[in-house]
N, C-alpha and C positions, 0 to 999 in steps of 0.2 A: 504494500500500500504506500510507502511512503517512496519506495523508487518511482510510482508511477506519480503522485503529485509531487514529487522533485521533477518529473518530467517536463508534466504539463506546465509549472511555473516556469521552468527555463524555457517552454514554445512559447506560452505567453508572454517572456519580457523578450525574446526575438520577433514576435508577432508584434508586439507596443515598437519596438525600435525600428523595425521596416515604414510602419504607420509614420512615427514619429521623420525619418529620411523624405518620405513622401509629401509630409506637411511643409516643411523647408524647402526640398525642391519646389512645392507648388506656390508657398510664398514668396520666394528668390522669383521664381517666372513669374509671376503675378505684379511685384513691385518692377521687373523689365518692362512689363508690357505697360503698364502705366505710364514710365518715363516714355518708351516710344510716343505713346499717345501726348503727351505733353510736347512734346518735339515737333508730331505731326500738326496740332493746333496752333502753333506758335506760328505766326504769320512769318515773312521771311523779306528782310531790306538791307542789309547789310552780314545776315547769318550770326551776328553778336549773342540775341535772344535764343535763337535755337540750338546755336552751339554751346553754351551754360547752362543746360541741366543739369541738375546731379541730386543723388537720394543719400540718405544719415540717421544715423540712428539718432537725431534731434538737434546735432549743432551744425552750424554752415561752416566747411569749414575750406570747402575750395574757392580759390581765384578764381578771376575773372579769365576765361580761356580767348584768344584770339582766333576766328572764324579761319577754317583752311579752306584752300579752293578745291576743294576736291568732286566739290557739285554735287553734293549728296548731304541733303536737307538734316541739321544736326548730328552730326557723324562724331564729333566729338563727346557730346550728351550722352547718345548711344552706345559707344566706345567709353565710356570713365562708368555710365551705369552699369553697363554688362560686369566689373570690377566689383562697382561699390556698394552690390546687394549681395554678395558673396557671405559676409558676417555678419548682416540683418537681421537673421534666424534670431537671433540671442539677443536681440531687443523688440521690445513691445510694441514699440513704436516705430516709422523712419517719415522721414521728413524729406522731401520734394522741394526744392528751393535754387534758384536761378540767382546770381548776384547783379545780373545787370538792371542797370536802376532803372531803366523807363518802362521793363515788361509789366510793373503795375500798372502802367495808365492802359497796357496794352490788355491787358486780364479785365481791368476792367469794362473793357468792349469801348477804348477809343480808338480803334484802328477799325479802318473802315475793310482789313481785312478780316478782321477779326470781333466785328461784333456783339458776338455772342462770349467774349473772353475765352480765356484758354483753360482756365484749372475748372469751373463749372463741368464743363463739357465734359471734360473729361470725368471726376469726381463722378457722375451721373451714371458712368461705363462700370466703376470699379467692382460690387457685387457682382455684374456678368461675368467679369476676367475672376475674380475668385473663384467662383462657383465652375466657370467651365476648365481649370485648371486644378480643381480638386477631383472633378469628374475624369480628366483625362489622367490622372495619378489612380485611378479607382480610391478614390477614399468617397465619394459619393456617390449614387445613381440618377 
């Protein structure tokens, strides 16, 4: 009796601990696809705004990045997030923050490309991207 519930406890904390890999992958991908969408909404005049994304576990703590010409809409953002959700798991929170000064009047919806602001929109999306990247790990149906 007791080899076989020393069994089961040790399937059960390898079963908790797969679960557990699954929720981190699905969180790490979840705060990606976010910043994409922050990047995607972020209107584009000089590439300053969409190339300073970055996410944290609550402090800002990157400079301002200087736009490359490489023609591909936030590639910097894209590239420093792909990074900086890597040890997010192991905080409760992470923080979405851009240091360039004017994207507030831009969020606000004073660009007449962007209207509708950019973290709204997005924000609006985030329970979808959870939910369909808990689904694609199977931890929901």
């Amino acid at each position: 009796m007791a080899n076989s519930l020393s069994a089961a406890i040790k399937a059960t904390v390898s079963e908790l601990e797969m679960i557990k890999q699954d929720l981190i992958i699905s969180y790490q991908v979840t705060l990606y696809e976010i910043g994409k969408l922050l990047v995607f909404h972020t209107p584009i005049d000089t590439g300053r705004a969409s190339s300073n994304w970055n996410v944290s576990s609550g402090q800002e703590t990157e400079k301002e990045r200087d736009p490359n010409d490489s023609g591909v809409k936030g590639e910097l953002s894209i590239e420093a997030m792909s990074y900086q959700v890597k040890d997010l798991h192991e905080h409760p929170e992470a923080l979405f923050y851009n240091p360039v000064e004017y994207l507030i009047d831009l969020d606000r919806g004073f660009s007449k490309q962007a209207p509708a602001g950019i973290t709204q929109i997005t924000a609006n999306q985030i329970e979808k991207i959870w939910v369909k990247n808990l689904k694609e790990n199977g931890l929901i149906n």
